[in-house]
C-alpha positions as CSV (number, residue, x, y, z in Angstrom):
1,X,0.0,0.0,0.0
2,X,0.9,3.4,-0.9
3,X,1.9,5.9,2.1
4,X,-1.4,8.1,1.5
5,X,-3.3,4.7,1.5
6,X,-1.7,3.8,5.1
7,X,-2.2,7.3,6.7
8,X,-5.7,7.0,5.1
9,X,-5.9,3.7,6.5
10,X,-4.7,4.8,9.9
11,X,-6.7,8.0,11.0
12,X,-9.9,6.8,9.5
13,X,-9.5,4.3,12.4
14,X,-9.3,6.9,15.2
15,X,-11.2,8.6,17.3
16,X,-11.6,12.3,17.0
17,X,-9.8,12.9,20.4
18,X,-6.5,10.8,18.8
19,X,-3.9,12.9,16.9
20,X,-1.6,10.9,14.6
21,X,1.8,11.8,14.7
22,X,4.1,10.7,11.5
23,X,7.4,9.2,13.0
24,X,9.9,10.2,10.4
25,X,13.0,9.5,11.7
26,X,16.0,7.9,8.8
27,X,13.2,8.4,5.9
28,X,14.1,10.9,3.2
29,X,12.3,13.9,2.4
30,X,10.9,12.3,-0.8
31,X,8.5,10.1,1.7
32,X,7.9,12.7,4.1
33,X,6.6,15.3,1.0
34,X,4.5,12.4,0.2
35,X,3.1,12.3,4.1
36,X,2.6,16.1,3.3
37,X,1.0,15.5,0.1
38,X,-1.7,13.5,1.7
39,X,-2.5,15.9,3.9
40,X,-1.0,15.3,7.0
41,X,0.7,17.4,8.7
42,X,1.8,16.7,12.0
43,X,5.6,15.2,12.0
44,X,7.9,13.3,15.2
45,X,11.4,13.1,14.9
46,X,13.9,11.8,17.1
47,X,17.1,13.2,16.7
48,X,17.2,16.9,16.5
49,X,19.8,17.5,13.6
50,X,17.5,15.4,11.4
51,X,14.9,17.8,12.6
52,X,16.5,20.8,11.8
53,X,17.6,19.6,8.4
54,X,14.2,18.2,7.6
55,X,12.4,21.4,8.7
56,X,14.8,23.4,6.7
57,X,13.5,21.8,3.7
58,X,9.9,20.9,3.8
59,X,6.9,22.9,4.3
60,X,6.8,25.5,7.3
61,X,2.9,24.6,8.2
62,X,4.1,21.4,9.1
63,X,3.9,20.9,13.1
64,X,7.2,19.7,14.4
65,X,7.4,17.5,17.0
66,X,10.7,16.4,19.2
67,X,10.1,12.4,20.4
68,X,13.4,11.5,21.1
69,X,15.6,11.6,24.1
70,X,17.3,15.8,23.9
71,X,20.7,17.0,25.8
72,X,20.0,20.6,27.1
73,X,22.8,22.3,25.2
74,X,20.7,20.9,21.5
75,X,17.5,23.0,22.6
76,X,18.5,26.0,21.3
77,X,18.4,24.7,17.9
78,X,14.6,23.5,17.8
79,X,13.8,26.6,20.1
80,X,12.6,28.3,16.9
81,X,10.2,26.5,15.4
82,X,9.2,22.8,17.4
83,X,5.9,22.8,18.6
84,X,5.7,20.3,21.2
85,X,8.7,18.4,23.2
86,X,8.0,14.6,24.4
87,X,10.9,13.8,25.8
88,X,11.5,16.2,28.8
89,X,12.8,14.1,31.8
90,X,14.3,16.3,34.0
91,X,14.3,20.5,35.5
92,X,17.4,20.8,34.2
93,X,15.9,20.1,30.6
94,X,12.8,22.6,31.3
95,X,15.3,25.4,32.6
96,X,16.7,25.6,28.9
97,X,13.7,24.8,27.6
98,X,12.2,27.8,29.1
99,X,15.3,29.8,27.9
100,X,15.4,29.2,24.5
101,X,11.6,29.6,24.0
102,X,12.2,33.5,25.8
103,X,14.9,34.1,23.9
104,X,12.6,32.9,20.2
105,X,9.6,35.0,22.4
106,X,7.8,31.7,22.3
107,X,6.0,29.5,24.9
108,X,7.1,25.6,23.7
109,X,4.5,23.2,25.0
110,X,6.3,20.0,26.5
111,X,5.2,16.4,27.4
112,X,7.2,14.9,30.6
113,X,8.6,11.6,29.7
114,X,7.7,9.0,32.5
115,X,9.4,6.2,32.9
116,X,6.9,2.7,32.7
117,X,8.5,-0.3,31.1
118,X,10.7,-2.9,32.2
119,X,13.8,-1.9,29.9
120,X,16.9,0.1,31.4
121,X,17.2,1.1,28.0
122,X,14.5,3.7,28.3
123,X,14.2,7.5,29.6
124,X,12.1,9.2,31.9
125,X,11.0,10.2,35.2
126,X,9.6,7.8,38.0
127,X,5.8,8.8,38.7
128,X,7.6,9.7,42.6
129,X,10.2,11.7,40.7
130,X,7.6,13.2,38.0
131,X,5.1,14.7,41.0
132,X,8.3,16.3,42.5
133,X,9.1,17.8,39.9
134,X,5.3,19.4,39.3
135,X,4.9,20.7,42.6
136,X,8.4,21.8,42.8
137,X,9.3,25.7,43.6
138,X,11.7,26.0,40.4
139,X,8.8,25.5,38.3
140,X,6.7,27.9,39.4
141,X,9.4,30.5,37.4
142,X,8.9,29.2,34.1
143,X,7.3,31.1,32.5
144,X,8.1,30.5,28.4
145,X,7.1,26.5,28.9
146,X,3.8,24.9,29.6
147,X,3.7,20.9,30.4
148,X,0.5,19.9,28.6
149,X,0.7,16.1,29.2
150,X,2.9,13.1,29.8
151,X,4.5,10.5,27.3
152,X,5.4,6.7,27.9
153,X,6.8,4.2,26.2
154,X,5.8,0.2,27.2
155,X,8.6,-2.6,27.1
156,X,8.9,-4.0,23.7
157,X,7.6,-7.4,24.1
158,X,4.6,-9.7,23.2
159,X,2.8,-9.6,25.8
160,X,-0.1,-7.2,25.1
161,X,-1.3,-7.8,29.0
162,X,1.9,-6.0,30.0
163,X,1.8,-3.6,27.5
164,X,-1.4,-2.3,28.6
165,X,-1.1,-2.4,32.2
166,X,2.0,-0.1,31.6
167,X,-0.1,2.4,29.9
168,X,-3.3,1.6,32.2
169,X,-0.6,3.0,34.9
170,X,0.4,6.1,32.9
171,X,-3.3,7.3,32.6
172,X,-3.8,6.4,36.0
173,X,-0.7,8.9,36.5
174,X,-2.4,11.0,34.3
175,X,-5.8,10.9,36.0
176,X,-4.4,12.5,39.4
177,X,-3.4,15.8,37.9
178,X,-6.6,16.1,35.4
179,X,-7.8,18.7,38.1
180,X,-4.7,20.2,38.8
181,X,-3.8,23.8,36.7
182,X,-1.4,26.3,36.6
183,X,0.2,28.9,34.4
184,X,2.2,26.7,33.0
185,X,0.3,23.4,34.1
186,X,-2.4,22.1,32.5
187,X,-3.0,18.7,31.4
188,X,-4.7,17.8,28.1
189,X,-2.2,15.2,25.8
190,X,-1.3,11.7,26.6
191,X,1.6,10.3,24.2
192,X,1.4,6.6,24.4
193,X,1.8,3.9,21.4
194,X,4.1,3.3,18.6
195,X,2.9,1.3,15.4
196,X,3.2,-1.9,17.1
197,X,1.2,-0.9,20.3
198,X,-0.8,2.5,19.3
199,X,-4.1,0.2,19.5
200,X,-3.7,-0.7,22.9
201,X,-2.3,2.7,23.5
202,X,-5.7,3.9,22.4
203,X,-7.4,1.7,24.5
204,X,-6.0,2.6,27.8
205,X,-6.6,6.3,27.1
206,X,-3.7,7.7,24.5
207,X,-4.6,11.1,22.5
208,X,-0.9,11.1,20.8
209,X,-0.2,8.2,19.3
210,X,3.7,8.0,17.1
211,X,3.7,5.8,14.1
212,X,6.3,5.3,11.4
213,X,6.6,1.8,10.5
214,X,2.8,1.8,9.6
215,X,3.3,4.1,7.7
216,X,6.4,4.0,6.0
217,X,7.1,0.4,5.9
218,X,9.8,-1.6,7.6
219,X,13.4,0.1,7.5
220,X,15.6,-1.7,4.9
């Protein structure tokens, strides 16, 4: 199938309240025009020089998104332009963060990553670590970032049960602070599933979902 057939494919199965997100990390802009070309819009990308390049190149209505891991001293160079971070794991992060966007005059929404599979491989905060962080005093300062949500990424294995009981506990995560509001507080995205999980993602309560092998095809 063509890659306008499997976008097609794709959001006419979602919900209204889930946002694709077209992961196009290693894929040349050839495939991402033709993402464009059918009509979406809303881009992930992992590694931030590939960002920069790739926004450089391709339409500027496309809406950027940072999904990978990001070292402090590479802000400045998505500062400009990215419109939502989902990767932020630490204060240290949201201090620059929060300088870069003043220094661009901008407020850059941002997703705190928290930490729910079973794999030392993977970033993020502890839910202990992540509600420290929210109710912490340094926070209350920033005033160029706003934390709209939190992102998760389940183990990569099989078993669907655990899959979903690691995003059932992300939402749950989720759930506590749906009442809770600040300047620079406010709850309203939930970034779990990849292509291989985004259904059960969906299930336990994901609005963000982050595909790229669905729609791209396998990596050669």
């Amino acid at each position: 199938m063509s890659i306008a057939n499997n976008i097609h494919k794709i959001k006419s199965s979602l919900t209204p309240q889930v946002t694709l997100i077209a992961v196009t990390k290693t894929h040349p802009i050839n495939k991402l025009q033709e993402v464009y070309d059918a009509g979406h819009k809303i881009f992930g990308e992992n590694k931030v020089q590939e960002l920069v390049d790739k926004y450089a190149v391709l339409p500027k209505d496309i809406e950027w998104h940072l999904i990978g891991h990001l070292q402090s001293n590479k802000v400045k160079y998505i500062a400009p332009f990215v419109s939502l971070i989902h990767s932020v794991d630490s204060l240290k992060l949201l201090q620059e963060i929060d300088k870069q966007a003043e220094k661009n005059n901008r407020i850059i929404n941002c997703l705190l990553q928290i930490y729910i599979a079973k794999e030392e491989t993977k970033f993020g905060l502890s839910f202990e670590e992540a509600e420290q962080l929210i109710h912490c005093k340094e926070l209350e300062v920033l005033k160029n970032i706003k934390i709209n949500g939190f992102m998760g990424m389940a183990t990569n294995t099989k078993n669907n049960e655990q899959i979903s009981n690691e995003f059932k506990s992300l939402k749950a995560f989720y759930d506590q602070f749906s009442n809770f509001s600040t300047f620079n507080f406010q709850l309203s995205n939930l970034s779990m599933g990849m292509s291989s999980d985004y259904q059960l993602a969906i299930e336990q309560g994901s609005t963000l979902i982050r595909v790229g092998s669905s729609i791209f095809g396998q990596r050669s």
